[in-house]
ROTOR-647015 format. One record per residue: residue number from 1; x, y, z of N, C-alpha, C, CB in turn. Coordinates in steps of 0.1 Angstrom, whole numbers. Glycine has a CB too. Example, Ala and Ser with C-alpha at 12.3 -4.5 7.8 and 13.67 -1.06 7.14 Angstrom:
<nodes>
- 1; 132; -57; 78; 123; -45; 78; 132; -33; 78; 113; -45; 90
- 2; 128; -22; 71; 137; -11; 71; 129; 0; 79; 141; -6; 57
</nodes>
This chain:
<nodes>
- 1; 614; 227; -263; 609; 235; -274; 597; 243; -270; 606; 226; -286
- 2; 586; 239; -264; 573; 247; -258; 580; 256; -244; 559; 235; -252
- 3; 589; 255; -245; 594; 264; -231; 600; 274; -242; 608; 255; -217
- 4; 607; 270; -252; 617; 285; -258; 602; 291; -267; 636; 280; -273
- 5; 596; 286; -267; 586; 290; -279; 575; 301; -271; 576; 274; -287
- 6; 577; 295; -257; 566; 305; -249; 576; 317; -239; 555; 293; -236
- 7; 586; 316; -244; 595; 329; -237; 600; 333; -248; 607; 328; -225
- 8; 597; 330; -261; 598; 340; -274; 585; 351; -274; 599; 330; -290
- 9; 575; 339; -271; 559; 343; -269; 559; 359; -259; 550; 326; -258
- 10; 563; 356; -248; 564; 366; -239; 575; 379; -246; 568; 359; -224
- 11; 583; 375; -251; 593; 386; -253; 585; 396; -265; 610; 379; -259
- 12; 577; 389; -274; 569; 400; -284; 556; 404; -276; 564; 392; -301
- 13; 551; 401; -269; 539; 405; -255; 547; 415; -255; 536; 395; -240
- 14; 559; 415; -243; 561; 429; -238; 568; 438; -246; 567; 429; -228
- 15; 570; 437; -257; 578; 445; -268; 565; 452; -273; 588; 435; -281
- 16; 554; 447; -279; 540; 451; -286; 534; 460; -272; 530; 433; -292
- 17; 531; 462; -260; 530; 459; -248; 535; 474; -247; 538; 446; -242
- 18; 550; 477; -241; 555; 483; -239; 562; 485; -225; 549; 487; -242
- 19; 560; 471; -222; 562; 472; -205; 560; 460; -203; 553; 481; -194
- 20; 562; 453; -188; 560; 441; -182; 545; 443; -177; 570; 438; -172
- 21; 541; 451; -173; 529; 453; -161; 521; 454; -174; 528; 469; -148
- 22; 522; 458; -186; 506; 463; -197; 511; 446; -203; 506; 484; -215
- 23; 517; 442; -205; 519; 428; -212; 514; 419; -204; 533; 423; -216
- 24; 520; 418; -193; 507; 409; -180; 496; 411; -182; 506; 412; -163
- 25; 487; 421; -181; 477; 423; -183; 469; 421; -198; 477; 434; -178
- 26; 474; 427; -204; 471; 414; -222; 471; 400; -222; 484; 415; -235
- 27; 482; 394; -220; 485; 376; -217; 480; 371; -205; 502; 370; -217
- 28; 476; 376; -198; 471; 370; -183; 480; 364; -175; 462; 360; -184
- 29; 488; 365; -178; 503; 362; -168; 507; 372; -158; 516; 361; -177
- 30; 513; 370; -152; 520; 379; -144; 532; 388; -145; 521; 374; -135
- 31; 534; 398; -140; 546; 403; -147; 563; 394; -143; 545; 420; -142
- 32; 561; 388; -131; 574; 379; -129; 576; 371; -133; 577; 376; -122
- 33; 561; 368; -141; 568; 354; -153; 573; 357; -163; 558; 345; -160
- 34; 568; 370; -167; 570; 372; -183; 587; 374; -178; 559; 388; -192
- 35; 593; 384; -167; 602; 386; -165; 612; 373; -165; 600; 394; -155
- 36; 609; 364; -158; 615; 354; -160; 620; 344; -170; 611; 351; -155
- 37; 608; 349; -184; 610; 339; -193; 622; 351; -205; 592; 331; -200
- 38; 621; 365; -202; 631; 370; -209; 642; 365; -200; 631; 385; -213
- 39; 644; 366; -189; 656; 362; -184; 666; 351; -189; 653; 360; -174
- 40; 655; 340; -193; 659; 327; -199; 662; 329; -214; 648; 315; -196
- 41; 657; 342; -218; 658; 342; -230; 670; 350; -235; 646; 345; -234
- 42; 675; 355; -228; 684; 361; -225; 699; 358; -228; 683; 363; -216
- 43; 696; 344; -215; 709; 337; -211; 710; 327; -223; 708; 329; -196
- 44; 697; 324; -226; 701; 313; -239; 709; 317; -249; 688; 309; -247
- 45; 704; 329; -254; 710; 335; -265; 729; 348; -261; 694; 346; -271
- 46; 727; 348; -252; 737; 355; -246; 740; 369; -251; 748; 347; -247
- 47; 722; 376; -251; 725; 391; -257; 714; 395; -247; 724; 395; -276
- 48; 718; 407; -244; 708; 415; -240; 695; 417; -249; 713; 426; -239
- 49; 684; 417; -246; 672; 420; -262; 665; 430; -254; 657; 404; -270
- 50; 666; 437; -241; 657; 446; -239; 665; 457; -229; 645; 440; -233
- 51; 663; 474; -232; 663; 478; -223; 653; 481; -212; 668; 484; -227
- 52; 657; 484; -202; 648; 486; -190; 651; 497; -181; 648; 475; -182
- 53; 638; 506; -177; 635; 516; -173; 628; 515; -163; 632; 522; -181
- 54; 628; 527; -152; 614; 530; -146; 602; 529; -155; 613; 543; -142
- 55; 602; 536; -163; 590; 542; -173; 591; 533; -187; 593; 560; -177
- 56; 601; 528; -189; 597; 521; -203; 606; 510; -202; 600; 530; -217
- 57; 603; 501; -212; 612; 490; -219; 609; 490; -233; 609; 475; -215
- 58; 620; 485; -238; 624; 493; -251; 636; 481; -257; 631; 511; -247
- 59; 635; 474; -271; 642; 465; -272; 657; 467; -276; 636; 459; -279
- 60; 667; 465; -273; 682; 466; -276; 682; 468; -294; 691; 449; -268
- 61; 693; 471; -296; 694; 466; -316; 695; 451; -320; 709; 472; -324
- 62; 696; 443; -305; 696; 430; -311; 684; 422; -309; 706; 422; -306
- 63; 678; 434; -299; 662; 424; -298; 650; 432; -307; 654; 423; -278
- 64; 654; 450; -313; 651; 448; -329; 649; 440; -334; 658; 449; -335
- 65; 664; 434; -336; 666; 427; -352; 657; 412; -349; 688; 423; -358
- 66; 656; 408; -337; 649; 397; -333; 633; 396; -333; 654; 395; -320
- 67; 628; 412; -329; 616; 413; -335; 612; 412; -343; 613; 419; -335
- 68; 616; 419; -355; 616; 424; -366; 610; 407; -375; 633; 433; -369
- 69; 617; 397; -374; 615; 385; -378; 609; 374; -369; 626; 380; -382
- 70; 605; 375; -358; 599; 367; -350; 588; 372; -348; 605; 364; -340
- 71; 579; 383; -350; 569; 384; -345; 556; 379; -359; 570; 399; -338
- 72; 566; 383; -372; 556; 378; -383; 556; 358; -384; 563; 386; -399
- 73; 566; 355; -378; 568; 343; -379; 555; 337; -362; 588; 340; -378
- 74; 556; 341; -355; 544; 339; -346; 532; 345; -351; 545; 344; -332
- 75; 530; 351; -358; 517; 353; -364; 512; 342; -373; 518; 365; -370
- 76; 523; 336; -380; 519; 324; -391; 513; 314; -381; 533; 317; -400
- 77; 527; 312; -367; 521; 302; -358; 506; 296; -355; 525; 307; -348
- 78; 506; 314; -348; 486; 315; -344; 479; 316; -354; 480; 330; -335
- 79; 480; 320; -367; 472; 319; -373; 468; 304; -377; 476; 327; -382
- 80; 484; 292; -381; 479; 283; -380; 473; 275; -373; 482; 279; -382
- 81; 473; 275; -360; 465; 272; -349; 451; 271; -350; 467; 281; -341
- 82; 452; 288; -355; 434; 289; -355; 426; 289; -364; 429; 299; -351
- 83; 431; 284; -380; 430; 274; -385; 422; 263; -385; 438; 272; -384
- 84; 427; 256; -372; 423; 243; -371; 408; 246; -361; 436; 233; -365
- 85; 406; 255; -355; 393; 256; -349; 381; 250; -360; 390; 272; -344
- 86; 383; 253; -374; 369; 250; -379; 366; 232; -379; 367; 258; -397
- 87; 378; 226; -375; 380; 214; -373; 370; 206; -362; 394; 214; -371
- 88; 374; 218; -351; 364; 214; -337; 350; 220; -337; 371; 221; -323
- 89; 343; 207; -335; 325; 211; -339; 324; 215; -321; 311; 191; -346
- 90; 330; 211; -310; 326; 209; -299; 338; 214; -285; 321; 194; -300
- 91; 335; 228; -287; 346; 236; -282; 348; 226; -268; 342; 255; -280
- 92; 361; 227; -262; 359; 225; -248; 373; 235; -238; 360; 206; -246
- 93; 369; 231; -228; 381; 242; -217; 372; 242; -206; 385; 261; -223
- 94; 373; 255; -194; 366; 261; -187; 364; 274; -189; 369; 260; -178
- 95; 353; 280; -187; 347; 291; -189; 341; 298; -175; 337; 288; -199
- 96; 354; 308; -171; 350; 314; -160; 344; 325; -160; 358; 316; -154
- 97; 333; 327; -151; 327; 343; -151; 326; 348; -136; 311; 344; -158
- 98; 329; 359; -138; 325; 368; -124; 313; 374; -123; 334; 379; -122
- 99; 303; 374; -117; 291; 378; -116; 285; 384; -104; 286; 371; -120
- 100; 275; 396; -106; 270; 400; -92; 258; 391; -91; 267; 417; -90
- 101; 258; 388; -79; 244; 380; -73; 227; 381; -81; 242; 386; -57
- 102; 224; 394; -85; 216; 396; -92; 216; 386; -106; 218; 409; -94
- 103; 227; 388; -111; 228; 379; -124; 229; 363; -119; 243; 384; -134
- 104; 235; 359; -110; 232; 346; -106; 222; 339; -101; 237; 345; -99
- 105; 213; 346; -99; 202; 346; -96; 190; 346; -104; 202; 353; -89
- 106; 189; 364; -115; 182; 359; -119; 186; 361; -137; 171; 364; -112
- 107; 202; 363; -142; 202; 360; -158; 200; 347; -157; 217; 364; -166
- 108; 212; 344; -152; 221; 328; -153; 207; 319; -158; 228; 321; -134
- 109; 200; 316; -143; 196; 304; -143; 190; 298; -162; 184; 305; -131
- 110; 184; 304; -173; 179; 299; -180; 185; 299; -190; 169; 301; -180
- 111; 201; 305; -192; 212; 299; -195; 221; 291; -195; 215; 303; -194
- 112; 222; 292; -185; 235; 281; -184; 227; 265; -185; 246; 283; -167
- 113; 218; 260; -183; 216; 244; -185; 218; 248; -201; 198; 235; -178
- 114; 206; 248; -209; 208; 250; -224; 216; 252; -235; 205; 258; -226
- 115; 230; 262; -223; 242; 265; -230; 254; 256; -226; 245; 279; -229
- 116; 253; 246; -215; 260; 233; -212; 254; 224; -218; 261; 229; -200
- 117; 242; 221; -222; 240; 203; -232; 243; 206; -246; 221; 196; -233
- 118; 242; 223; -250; 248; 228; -261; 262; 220; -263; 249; 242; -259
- 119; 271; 225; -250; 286; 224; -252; 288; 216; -241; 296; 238; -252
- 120; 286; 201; -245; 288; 195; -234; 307; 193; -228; 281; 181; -239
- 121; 318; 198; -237; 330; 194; -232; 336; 210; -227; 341; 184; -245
- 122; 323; 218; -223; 326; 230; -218; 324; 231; -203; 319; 240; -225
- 123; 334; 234; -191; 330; 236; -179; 326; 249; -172; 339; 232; -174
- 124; 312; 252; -168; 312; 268; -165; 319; 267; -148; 293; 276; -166
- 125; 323; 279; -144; 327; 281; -128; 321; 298; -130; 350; 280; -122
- 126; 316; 298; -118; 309; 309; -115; 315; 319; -107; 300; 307; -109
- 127; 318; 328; -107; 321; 337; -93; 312; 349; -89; 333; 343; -94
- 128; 305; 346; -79; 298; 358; -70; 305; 365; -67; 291; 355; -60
- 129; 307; 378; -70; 314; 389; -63; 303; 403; -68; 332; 390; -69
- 130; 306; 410; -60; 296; 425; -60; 306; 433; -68; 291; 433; -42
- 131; 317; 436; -61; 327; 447; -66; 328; 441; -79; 343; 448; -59
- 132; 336; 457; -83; 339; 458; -104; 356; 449; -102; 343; 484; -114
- 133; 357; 446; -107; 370; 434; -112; 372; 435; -117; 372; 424; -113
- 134; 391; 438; -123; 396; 437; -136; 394; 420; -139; 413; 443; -136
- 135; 390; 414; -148; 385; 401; -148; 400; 394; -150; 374; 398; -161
- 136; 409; 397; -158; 420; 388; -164; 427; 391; -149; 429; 394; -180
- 137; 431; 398; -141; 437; 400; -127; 428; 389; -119; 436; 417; -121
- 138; 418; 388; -116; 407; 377; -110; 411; 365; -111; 394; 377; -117
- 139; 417; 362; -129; 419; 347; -135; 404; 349; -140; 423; 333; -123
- 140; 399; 356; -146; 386; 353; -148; 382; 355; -164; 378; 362; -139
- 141; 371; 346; -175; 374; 350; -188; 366; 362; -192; 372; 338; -197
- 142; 354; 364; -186; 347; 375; -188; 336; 378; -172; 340; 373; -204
- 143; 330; 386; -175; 321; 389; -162; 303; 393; -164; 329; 404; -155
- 144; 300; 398; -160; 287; 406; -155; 285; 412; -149; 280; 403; -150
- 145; 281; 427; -152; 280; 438; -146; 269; 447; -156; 296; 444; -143
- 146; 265; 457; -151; 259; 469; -153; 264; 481; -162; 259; 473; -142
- 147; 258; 489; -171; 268; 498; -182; 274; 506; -173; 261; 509; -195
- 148; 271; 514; -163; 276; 521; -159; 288; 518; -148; 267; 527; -157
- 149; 292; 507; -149; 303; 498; -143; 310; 490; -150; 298; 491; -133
- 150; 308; 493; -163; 314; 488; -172; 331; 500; -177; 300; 487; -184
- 151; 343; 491; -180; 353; 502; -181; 352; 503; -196; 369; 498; -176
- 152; 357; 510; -202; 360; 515; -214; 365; 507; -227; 368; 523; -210
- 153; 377; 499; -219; 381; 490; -231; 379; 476; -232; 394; 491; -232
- 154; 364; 475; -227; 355; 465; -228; 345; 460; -235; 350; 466; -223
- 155; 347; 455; -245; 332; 445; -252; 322; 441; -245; 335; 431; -258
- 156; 312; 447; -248; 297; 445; -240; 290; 439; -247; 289; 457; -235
- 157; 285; 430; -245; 272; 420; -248; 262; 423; -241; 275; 405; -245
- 158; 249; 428; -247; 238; 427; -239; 231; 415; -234; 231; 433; -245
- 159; 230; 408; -220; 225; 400; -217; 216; 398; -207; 231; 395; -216
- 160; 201; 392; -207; 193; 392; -200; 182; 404; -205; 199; 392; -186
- 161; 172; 408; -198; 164; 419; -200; 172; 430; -201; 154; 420; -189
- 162; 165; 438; -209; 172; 450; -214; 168; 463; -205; 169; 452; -230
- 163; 154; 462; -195; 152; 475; -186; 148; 464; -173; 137; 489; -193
- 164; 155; 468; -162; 146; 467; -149; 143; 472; -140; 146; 462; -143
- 165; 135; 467; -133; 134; 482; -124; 138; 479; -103; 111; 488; -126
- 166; 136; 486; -97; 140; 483; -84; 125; 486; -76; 154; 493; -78
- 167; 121; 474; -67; 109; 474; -66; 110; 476; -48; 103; 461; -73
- 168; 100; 488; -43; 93; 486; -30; 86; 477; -22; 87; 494; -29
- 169; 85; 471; -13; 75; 463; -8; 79; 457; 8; 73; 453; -19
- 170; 67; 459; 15; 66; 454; 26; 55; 444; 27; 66; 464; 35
- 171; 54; 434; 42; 43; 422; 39; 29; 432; 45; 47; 403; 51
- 172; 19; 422; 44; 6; 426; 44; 1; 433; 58; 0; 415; 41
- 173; 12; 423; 68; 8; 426; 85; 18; 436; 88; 10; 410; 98
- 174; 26; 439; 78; 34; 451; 84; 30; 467; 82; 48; 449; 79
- 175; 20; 463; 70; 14; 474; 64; 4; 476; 73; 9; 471; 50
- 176; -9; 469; 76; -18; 470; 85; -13; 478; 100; -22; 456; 85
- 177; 0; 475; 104; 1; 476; 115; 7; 494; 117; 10; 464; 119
- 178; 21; 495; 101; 27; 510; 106; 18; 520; 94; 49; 511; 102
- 179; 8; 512; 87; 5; 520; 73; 11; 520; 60; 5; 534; 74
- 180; 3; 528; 52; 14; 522; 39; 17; 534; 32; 7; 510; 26
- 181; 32; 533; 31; 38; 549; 25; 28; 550; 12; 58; 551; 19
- 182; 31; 564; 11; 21; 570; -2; 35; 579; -12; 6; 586; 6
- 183; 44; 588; -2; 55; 592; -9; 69; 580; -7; 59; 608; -4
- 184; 79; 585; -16; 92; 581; -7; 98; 589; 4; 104; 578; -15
- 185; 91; 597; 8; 99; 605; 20; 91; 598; 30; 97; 623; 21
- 186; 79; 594; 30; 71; 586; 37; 78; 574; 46; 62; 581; 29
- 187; 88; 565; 42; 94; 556; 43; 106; 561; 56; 98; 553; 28
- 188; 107; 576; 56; 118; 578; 67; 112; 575; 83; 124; 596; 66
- 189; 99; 571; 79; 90; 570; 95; 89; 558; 97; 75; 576; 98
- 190; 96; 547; 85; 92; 533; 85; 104; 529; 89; 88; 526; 72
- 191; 105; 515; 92; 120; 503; 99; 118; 502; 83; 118; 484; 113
- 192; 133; 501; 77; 136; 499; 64; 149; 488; 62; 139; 513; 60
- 193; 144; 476; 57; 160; 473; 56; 168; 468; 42; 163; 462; 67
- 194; 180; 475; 49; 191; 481; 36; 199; 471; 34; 202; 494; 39
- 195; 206; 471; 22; 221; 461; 16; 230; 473; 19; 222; 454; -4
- 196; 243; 465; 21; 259; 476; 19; 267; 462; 10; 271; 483; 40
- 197; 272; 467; 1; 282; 465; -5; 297; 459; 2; 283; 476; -12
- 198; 304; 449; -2; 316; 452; 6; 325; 457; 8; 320; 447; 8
- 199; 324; 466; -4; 332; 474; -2; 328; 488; 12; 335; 479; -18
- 200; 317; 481; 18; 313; 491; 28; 304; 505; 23; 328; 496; 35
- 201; 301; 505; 8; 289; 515; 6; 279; 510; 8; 287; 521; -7
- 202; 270; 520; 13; 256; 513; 14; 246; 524; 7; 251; 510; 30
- 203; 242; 514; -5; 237; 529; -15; 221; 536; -11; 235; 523; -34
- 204; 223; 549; -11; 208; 555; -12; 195; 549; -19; 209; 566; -20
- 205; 184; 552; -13; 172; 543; -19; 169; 555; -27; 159; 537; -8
- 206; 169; 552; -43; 159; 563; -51; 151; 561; -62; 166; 574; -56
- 207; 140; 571; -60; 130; 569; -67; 125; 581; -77; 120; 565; -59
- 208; 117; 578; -88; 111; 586; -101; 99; 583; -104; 118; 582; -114
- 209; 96; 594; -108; 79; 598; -109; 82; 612; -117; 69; 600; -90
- 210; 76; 608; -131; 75; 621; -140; 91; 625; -146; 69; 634; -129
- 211; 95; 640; -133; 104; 643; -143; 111; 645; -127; 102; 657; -156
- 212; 103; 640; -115; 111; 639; -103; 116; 630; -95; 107; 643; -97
- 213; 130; 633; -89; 140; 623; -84; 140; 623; -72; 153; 624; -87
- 214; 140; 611; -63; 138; 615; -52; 147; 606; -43; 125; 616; -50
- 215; 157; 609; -37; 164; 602; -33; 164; 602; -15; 175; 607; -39
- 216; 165; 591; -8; 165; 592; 4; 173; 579; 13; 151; 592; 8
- 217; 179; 584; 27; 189; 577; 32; 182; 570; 47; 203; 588; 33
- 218; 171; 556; 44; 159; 554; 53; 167; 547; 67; 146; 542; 44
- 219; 162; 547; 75; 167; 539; 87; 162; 528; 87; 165; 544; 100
- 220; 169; 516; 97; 162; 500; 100; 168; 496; 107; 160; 489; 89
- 221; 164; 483; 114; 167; 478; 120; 177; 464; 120; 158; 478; 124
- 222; 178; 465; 104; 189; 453; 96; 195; 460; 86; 183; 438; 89
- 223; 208; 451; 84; 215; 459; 76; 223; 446; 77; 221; 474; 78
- 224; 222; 445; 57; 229; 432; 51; 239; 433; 41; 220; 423; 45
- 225; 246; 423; 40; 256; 426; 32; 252; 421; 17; 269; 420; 36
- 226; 247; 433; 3; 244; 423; -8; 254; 417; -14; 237; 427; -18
- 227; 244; 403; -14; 249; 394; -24; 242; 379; -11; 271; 397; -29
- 228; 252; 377; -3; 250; 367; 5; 237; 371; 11; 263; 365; 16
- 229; 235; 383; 19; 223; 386; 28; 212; 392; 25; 225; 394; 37
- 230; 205; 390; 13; 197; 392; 7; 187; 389; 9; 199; 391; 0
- 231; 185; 371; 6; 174; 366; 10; 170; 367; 23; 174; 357; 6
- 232; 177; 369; 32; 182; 369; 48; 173; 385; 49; 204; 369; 51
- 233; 174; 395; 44; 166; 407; 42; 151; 405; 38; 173; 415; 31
- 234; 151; 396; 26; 136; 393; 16; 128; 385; 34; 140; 376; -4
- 235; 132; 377; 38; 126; 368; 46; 122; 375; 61; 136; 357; 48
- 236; 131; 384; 60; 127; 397; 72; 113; 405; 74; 138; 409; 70
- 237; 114; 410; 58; 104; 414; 53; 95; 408; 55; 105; 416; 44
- 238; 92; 393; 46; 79; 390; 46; 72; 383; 62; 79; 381; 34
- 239; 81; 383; 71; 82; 380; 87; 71; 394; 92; 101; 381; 93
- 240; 73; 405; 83; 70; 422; 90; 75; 428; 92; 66; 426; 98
- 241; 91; 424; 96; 102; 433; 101; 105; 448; 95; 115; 426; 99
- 242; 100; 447; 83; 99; 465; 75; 102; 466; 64; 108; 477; 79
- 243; 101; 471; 57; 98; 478; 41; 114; 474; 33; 94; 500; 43
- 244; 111; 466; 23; 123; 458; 13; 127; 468; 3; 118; 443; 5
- 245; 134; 473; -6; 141; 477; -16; 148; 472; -26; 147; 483; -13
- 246; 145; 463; -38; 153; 458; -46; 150; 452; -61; 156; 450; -38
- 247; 156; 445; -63; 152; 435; -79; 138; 436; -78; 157; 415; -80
- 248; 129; 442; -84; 115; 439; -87; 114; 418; -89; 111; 450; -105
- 249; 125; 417; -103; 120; 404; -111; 127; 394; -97; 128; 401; -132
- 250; 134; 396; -83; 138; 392; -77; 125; 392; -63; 152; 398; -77
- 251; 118; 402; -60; 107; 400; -55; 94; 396; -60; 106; 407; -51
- 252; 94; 391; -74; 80; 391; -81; 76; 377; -73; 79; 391; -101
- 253; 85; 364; -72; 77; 355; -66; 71; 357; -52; 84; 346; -65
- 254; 71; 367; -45; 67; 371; -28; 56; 377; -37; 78; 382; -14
- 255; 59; 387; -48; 43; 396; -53; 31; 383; -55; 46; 407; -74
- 256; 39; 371; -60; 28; 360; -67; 23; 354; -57; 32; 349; -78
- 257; 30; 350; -45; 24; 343; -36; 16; 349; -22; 34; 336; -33
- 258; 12; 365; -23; 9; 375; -17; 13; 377; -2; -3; 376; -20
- 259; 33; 371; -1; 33; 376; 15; 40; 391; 10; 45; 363; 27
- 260; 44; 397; 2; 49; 408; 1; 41; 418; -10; 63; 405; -1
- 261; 37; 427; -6; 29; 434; -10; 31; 447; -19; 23; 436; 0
- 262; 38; 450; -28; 43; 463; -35; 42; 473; -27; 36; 467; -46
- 263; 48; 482; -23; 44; 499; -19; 52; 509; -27; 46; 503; -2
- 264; 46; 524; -35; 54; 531; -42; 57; 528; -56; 64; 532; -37
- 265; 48; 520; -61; 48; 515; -68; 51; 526; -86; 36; 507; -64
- 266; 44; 535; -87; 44; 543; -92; 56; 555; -90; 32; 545; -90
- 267; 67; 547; -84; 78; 555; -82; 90; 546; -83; 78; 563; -70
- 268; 85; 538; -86; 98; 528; -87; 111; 533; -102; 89; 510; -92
- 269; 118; 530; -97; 132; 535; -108; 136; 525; -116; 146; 539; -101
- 270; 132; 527; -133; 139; 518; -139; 155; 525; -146; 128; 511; -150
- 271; 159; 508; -144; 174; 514; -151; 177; 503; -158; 188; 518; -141
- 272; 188; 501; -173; 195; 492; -181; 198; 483; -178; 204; 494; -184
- 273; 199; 470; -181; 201; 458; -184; 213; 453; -180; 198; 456; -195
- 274; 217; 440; -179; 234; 440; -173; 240; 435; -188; 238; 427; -156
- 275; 254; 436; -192; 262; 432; -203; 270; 423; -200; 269; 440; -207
- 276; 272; 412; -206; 286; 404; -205; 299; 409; -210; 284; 392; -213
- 277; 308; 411; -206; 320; 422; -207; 334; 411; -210; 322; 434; -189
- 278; 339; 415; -215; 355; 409; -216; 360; 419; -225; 357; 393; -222
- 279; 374; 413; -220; 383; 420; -229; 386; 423; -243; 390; 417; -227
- 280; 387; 432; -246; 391; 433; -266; 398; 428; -270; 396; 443; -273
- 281; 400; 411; -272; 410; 409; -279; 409; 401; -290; 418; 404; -272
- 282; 417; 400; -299; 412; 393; -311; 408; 379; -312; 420; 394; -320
- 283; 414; 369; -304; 412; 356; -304; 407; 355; -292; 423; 347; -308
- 284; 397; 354; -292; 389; 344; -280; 394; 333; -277; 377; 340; -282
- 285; 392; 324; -259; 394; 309; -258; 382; 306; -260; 399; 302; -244
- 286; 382; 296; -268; 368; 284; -275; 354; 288; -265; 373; 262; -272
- 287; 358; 279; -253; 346; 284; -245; 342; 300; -242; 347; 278; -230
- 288; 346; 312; -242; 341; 323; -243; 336; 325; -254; 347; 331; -241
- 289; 342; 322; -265; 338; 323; -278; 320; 321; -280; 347; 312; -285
- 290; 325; 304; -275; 310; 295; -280; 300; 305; -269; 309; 272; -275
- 291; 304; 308; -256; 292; 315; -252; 287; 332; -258; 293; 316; -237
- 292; 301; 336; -260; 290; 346; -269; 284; 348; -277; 291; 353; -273
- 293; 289; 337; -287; 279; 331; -299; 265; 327; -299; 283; 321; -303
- 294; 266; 321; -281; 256; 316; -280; 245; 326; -273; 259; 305; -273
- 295; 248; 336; -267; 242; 347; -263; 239; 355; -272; 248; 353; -254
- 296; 247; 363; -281; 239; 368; -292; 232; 362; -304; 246; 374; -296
- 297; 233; 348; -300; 224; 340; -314; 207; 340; -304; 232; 317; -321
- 298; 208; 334; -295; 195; 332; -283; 188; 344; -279; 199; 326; -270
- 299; 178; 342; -273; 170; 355; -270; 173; 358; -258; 153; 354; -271
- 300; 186; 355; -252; 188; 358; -239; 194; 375; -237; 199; 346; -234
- 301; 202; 376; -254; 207; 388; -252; 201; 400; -257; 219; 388; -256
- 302; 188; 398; -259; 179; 406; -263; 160; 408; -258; 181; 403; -277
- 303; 161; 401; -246; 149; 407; -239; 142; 418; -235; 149; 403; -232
</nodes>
């Protein structure tokens, strides 16, 4: 019965949908499942219910008439279902996120303990990744990223600080030894070292002052990959090896313990805050739920 009920399930997915490939992507399934379970659904009933196209799918007159009464009858389903949530004081599941290292580093940490003794029968799993990710393709329930890496038909939650900035700084003996920039063009005479992405970009260093932008592409003698090689960069630095570029609130402990020393300070670039993102859909799983609740009730999503 949970087998005919979840290839009825899929047959109004891709009917509502319009296709196998946009209905995978809504249900999180794949498109050869869904394909598989009309197949069975097919043979059970011994009618065709869909036509199929390059470009479209489109239901027969008998998978109409099958619509037409099965999709309000699964709505009663899910509705009773969800229903019974006000039943559960204490959501449970796993709750997966994809995140760039920044947020792992420095949203997460004063979240997640707080929001696990909260929900103790909730499991978080993390994922470090840099690149943008369709999350439900990943297997993933929602993510972390930046607005301007945010797609369109995305729900954004503001989380963590709402401005930061990207901070200059080399150590004390490295300053003494090459001098200490005054511009950012200054910096093209310095050993500089850079992050690249894996997707193989390695972004420009740029800076603001007033109403001017100043962008520059510095040389060094390392070159890391962010996310993993980061601290591997930070530690270079405060060694002397040359002039750092990054998370300000990610270098402030080297600012407090004085092996790394600000430079350019007055040109540093602030930009927006990162968002918790998932998909638009109407019913949330429990554990995404409870954490957005729990992020927009806490001062996490409004610093």
């Amino acid at each position: 019965m949970t087998t005919e009920l979840q290839d009825l399930q899929a047959f109004v997915t891709i009917c509502r949908a319009g296709g196998f490939r946009e209905g995978a992507r809504q249900s999180s399934q794949s498109a050869s499942s869904l394909s598989e379970a009309i197949r069975r659904l097919e043979d059970r009933l011994g009618l065709r219910l869909l036509h199929r196209t390059t470009r479209s799918v489109t239901p027969t007159e008998a998978g109409g008439r099958l619509l037409e009464r099965l999709a309000p009858a699964l709505g009663e389903v899910e509705a009773a279902l969800d229903g019974l949530s006000s039943f559960r004081d204490r959501p449970a599941g796993t709750l997966k996120l994809n995140v760039p290292a920044s947020a792992a580093r420095l949203i997460l940490p004063q979240i997640i303990t707080p929001f696990l003794k909260t929900y103790p029968d909730i499991k978080l799993e993390i994922i470090v990744e840099e690149s943008f990710v369709d999350v439900l393709a990943a297997g993933c329930d929602a993510g972390i990223r930046y607005d301007e890496r945010l797609e369109q038909d995305m729900i954004a939650v503001p989380i963590g600080p709402r401005a930061q900035r990207v901070a200059t700084a080399a150590s004390p003996a490295y300053l003494v030894e090459r001098g200490r920039p005054e511009r950012p063009s200054d910096l093209l005479g310095h050993a500089c070292l850079r992050g690249r992405f894996p997707s193989g970009h390695t972004p420009l260093w740029e800076f603001e002052k007033d109403d001017e932008i100043v962008t520059i592409d510095p040389k060094g003698p390392l070159l890391v990959q962010i996310s993993g090689g980061v601290d591997l960069a930070i530690d270079a630095a405060v060694r002397g090896l040359g002039v750092i570029h990054f998370f300000e609130d990610w270098l402030q402990p080297y600012f407090d313990n004085k092996t790394l020393t600000p430079v350019l300070e007055p040109w540093w670039q602030s930009f927006s805050g990162p968002y918790l993102y998932y998909p638009g859909r109407r019913r949330l799983p429990p554990p995404l739920r409870a954490f957005v609740d729990f992020i927009r009730a806490g001062p996490y999503g409004s610093r």
